[in-house]
C-alpha positions in Angstrom: -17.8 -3.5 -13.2 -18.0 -2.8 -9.5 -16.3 -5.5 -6.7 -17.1 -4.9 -3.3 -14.9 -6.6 -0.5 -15.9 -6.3 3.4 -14.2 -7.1 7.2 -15.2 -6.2 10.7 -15.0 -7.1 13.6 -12.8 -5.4 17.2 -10.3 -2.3 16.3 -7.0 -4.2 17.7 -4.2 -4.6 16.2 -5.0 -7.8 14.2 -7.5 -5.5 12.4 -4.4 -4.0 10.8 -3.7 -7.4 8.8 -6.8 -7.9 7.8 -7.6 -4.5 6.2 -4.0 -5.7 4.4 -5.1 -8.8 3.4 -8.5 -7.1 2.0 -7.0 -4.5 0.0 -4.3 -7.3 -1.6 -7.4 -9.3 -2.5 -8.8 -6.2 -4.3 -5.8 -5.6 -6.0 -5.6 -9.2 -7.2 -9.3 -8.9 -8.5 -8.5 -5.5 -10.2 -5.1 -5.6 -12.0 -5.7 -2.4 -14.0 -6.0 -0.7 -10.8 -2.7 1.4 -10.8 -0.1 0.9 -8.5 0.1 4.4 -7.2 -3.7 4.7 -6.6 -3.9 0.8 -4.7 -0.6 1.8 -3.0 -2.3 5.3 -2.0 -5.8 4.2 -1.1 -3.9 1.9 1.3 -2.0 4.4 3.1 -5.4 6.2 3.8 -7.2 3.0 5.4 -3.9 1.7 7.2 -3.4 5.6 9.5 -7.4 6.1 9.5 -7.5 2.4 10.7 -4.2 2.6 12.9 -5.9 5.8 14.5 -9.1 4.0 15.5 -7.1 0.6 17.1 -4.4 3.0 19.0 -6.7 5.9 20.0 -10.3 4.1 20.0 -12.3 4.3 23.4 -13.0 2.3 25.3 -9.7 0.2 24.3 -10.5 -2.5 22.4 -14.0 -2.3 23.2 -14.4 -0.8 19.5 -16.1 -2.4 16.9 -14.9 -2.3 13.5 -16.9 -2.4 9.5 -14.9 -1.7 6.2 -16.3 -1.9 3.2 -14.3 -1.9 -0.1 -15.7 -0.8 -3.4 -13.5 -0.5 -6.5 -15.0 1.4 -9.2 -14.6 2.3 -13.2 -13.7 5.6 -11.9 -12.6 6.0 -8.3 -11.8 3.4 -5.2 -14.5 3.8 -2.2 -13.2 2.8 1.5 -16.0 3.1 4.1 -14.6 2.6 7.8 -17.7 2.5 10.1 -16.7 2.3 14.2 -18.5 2.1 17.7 -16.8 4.2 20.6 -16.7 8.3 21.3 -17.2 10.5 18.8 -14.1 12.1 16.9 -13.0 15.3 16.5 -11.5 15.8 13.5 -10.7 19.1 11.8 -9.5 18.1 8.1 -7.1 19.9 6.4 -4.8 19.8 9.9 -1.3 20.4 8.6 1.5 17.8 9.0 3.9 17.7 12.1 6.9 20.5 11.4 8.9 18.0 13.0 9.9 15.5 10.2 10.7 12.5 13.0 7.1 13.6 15.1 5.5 10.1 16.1 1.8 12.2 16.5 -0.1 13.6 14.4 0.5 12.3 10.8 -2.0 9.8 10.2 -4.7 11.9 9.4 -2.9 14.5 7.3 -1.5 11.1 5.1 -4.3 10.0 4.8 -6.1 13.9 3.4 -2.4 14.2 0.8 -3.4 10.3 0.0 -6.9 10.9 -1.2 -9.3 12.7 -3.3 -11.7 13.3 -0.9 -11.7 12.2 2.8 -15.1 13.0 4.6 -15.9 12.3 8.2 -19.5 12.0 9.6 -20.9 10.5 12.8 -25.0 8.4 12.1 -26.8 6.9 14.2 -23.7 6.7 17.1 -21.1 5.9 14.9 -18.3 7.3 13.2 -17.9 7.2 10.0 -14.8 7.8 7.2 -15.3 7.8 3.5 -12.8 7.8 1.8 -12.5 8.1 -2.2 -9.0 7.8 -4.1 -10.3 8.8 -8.1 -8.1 6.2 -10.3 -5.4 7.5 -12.5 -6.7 6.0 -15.2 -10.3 4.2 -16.0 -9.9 0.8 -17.6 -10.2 0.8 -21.1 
């Protein structure tokens, strides 16, 4: 069985608490979801999230839709957003600096995942991102 959970609404930092309180009520509604993959799947939202509040444009101008869907096999986080078109290059390594501030969020959120896809439709952009559970539930 399939649960689908959705917020939007301006990329500030408020945003942040809600996408928390989302993904808590998913994890609620699915106990069998494993720690590791709910903890995971987190991570990935949170630094693609934090990226659009801190680096959106025009400042918080930005409007925000996540949708949630948690699946037999794999979690599904859809982050749709207004404002300029990123540039993203996937597979961009991690900060050799282990304290760098810059530059991390993206490459979390890539190790985080099993798939992290960006496109931009119909003026927005838009991050898919899929976390295949651990386990299925029985």
């Amino acid at each position: 069985m399939a649960g689908e959970y959705s917020v939007n609404g301006l990329a500030v930092p408020e945003t942040l608490e809600l996408l928390h309180q989302l993904l808590a009520e998913a994890r609620v509604d699915y106990p069998d979801l494993s720690d590791v993959d709910a903890m995971l799947i987190e991570t990935a939202v949170i630094e693609i999230a934090g990226n659009v509040v801190r680096h959106g444009r025009p400042t918080s101008q930005v409007v925000y839709a996540f949708t949630l869907r948690v699946l037999e096999d794999r979690v599904v986080g859809v982050l749709r957003h207004s404002g300029e078109r990123v540039h993203w290059l996937p597979d961009a390594p991690m900060p050799d600096d282990p304290l760098a501030e810059r530059g991390r969020g993206l490459a979390l959120a890539e190790a985080a995942l099993s798939d992290l896809r960006f496109d931009f439709e119909g003026g927005e952009n838009v991050w898919t991102m899929v976390r295949l559970r651990e386990s299925a539930p029985a």
